[in-house]
PLY file of the C-alpha trace (Angstrom):
ply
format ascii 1.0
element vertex 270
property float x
property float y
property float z
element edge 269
property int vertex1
property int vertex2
end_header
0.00 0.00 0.00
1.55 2.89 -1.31
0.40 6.27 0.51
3.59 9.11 -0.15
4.37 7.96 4.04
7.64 9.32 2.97
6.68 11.88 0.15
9.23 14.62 0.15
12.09 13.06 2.31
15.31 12.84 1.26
17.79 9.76 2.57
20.84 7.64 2.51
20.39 3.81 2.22
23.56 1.84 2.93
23.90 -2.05 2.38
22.11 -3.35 -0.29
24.07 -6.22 -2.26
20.91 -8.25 -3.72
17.22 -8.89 -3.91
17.62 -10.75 -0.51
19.18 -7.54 1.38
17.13 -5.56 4.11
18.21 -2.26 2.67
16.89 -3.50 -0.62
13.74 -4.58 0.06
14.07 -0.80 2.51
14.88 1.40 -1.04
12.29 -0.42 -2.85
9.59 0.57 -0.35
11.03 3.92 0.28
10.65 4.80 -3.29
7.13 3.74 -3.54
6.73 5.99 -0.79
7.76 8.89 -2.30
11.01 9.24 -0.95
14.56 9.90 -2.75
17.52 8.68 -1.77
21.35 7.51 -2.66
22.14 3.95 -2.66
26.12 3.69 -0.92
27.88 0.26 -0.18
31.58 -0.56 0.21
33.32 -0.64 -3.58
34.02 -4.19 -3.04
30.60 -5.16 -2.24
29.36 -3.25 -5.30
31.23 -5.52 -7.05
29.71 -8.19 -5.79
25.75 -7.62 -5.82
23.56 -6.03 -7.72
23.01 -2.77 -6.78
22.88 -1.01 -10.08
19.55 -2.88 -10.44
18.34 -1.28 -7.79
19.28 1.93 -8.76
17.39 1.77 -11.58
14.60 0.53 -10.25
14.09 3.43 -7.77
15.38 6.17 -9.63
18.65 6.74 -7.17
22.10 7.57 -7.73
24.72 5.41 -6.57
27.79 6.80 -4.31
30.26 4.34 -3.29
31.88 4.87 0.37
33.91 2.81 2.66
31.78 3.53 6.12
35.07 3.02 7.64
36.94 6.11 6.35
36.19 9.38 7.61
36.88 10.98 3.94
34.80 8.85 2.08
32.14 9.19 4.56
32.73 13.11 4.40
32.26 12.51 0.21
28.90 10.53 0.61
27.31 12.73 2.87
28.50 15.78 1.11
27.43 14.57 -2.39
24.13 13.16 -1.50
23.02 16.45 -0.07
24.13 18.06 -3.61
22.67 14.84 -5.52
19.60 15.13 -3.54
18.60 19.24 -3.30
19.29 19.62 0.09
19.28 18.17 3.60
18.64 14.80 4.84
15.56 13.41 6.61
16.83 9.59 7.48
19.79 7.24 6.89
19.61 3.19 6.78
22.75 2.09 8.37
22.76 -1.64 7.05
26.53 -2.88 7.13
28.28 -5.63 9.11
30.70 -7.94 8.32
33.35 -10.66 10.72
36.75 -11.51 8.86
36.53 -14.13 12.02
32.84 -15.79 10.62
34.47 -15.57 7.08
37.23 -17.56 7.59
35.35 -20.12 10.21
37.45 -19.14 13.40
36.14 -20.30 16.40
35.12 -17.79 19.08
37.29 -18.86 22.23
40.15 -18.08 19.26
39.43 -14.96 17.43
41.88 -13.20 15.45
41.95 -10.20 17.16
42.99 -8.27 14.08
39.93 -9.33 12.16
37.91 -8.77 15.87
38.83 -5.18 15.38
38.17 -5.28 11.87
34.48 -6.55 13.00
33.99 -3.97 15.00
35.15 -0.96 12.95
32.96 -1.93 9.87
29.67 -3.25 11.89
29.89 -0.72 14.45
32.15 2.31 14.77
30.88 2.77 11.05
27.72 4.05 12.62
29.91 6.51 14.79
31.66 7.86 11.93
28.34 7.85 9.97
26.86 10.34 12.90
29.97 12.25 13.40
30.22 13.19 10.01
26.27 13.93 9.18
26.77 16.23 12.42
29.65 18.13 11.59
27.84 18.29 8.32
24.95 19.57 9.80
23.23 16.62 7.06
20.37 16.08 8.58
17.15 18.28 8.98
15.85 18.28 12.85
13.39 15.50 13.20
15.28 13.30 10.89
15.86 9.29 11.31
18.94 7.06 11.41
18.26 3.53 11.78
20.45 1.05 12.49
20.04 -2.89 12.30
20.46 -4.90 15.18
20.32 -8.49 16.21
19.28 -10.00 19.36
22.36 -11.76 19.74
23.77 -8.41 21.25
22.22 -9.47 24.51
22.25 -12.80 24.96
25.05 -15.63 24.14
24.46 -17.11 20.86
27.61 -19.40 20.02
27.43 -19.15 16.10
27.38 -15.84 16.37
30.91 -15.11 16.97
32.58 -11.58 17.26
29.42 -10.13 15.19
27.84 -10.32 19.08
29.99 -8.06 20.11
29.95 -5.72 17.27
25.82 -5.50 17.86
26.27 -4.83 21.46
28.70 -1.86 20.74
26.22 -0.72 17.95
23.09 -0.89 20.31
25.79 1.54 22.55
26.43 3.64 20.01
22.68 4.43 19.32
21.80 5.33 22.83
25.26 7.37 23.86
25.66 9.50 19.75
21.56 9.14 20.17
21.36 11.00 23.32
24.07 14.09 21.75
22.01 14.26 18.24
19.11 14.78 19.81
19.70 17.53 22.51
21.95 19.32 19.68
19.52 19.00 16.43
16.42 16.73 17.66
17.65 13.85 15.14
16.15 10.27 16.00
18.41 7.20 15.97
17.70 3.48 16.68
17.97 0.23 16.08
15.93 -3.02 14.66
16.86 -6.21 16.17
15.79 -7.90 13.57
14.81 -11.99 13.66
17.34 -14.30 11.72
16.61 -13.31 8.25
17.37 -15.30 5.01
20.16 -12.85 3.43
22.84 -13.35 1.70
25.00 -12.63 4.82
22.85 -13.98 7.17
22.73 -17.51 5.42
26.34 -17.76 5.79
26.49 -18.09 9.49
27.23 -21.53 10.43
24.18 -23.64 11.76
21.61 -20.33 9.89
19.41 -22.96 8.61
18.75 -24.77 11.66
18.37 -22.14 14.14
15.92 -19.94 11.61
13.65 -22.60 11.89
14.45 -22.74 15.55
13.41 -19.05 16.20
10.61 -19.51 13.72
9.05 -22.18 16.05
9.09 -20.00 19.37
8.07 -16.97 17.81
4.35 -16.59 18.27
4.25 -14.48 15.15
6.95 -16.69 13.44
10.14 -15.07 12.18
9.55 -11.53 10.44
10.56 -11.22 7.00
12.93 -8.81 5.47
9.65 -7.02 3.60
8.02 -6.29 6.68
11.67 -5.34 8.62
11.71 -2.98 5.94
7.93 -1.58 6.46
9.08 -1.30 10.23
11.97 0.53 9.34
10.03 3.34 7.30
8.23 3.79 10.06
11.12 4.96 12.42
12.24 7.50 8.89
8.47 9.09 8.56
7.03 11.74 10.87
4.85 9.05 13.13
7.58 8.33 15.20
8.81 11.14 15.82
9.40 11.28 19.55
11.04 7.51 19.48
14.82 7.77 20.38
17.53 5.87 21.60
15.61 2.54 21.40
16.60 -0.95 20.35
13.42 -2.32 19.09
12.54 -5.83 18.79
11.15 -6.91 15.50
11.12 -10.59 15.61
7.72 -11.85 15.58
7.64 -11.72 19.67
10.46 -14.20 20.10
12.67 -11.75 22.02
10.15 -12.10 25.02
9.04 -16.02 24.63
10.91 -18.35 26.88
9.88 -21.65 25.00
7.15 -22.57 22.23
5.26 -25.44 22.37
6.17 -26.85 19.43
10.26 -26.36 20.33
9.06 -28.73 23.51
7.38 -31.39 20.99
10.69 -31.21 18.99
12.56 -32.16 22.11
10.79 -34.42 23.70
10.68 -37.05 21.03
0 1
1 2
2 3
3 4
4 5
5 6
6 7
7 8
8 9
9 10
10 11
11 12
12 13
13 14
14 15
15 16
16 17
17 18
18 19
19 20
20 21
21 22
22 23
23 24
24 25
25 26
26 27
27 28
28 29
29 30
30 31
31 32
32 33
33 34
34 35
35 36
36 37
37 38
38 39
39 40
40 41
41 42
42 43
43 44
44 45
45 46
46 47
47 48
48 49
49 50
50 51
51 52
52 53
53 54
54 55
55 56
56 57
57 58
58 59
59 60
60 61
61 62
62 63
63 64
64 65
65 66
66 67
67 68
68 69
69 70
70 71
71 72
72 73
73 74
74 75
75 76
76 77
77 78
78 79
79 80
80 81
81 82
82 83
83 84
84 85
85 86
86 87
87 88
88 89
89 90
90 91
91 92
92 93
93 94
94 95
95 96
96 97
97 98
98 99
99 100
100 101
101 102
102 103
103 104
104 105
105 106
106 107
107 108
108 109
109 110
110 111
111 112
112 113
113 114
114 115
115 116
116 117
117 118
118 119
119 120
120 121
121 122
122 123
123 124
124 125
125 126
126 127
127 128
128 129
129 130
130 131
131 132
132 133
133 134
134 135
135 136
136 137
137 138
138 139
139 140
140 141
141 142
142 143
143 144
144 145
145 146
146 147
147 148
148 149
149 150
150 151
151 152
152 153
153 154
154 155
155 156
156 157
157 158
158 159
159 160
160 161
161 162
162 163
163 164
164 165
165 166
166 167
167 168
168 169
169 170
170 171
171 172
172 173
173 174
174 175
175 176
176 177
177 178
178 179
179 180
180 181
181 182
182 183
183 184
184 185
185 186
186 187
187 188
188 189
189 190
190 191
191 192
192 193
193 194
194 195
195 196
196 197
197 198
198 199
199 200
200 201
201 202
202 203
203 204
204 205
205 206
206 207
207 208
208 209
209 210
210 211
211 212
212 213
213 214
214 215
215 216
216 217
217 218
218 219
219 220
220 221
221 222
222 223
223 224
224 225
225 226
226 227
227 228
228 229
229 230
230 231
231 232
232 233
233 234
234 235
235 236
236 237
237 238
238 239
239 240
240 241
241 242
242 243
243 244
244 245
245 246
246 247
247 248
248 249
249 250
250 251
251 252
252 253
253 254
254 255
255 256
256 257
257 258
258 259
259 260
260 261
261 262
262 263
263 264
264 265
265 266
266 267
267 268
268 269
């Protein structure tokens, strides 16, 4: 249902490599929405997914950036502003990645130059991201950054390696650079923890398959799909949500607050 939720804002969606991808399935509703935006990813990932697609599909300029470099960051923000007609009303922060998951290494023996690796690209990306689009003075007052999350920043989930602690110091990062946007230019950041999703990077944690279906049986709701993450997450850009802050938000088809299903309990006990 298509009705202009986001007519006249303009944005910055990060993270989309293919038809599977949050942020796609976020620019492809944004659009119908009304919105324009720039499409940004790492130059490597580019290279590896299909973003021009999507490009064409909404109508959106693409501007590469490595979220890890202050200059390239400074470029992106700086452009889309120029690319767009003016000042920006919400940002999708969709980017994490684990040299440690890549290359299989167990937890108990990270590499701890690929641990900080993890953490500059899935996290401190998002402080650089707000750092700049402050000094930039990017974003209009009431705008949106959203960031996604996963649950597995709370509570121990042993195939999710380093990327746990990456979404913990994310979640920080939205509260503490959260609580300084929004006294200094009444800008709105958050996170989705999202459910286990069936992405391209998602899929290639070890044991995905299993424990989807796992979290799909104790959710009451079942697991929520990328399209409706993505529904979610226009919500937290348009003006309905405007006094929501600083939050972590569950989005995970009430499995976040279910102890045990009763169909995980039929599983075990035969």
């Amino acid at each position: 249902m298509n009705n202009n939720l986001l007519k006249g804002k303009r944005g910055i969606i990060s993270g989309a490599l293919d038809s599977n991808s949050i942020a796609w399935k976020v620019a492809e509703k944004a659009h119908a929405q009304g919105a324009a935006f720039v499409l940004t990813n790492a130059p490597i990932a580019m290279r590896m997914g299909e973003i021009k697609k999507l490009a064409e599909i909404t109508k959106s300029e693409i501007i590469p950036a490595d979220a890890t470099s202050m200059e390239e960051l400074t470029t992106l923000f700086s452009k889309s502003q120029e690319v767009l007609g003016g000042k920006l009303d919400f940002v999708l922060h969709s980017i994490g990645m684990s040299p440690n998951v890549r290359k299989n290494i167990p937890y108990t023996e990270l590499n701890y130059d690929f641990y900080v690796k993890s953490l500059d690209v899935s996290a401190m990306s998002l402080h650089k991201m707000l750092n700049v689009a402050k000094k930039l003075d990017a974003l209009n007052e009431w705008g949106s950054v959203v960031a996604l999350s996963y649950i597995a920043a709370q509570r121990a989930y042993p195939f999710y390696n380093d990327m746990a602690e990456a979404k913990a110091m994310l979640e920080s990062i939205v509260r503490s650079f959260g609580y300084h946007y929004g006294k200094a230019k009444k800008v709105r950041v958050n996170s989705v923890s999202q459910s286990p999703t069936k992405t391209t990077a998602g899929s290639g944690i070890k044991g995905f398959d299993d424990f989807f279906n796992y979290a799909d049986s104790v959710s009451p709701l079942g697991n929520a799909s990328a399209e409706t993450c993505a529904d979610y997450c226009l919500t937290l850009f348009s003006d309905l949500t405007r006094m929501v802050t600083m939050q972590n938000l569950y989005h995970d088809g009430g499995y976040s607050t279910t102890g045990i299903s009763m169909e995980a309990m039929e599983k075990f006990g035969k």
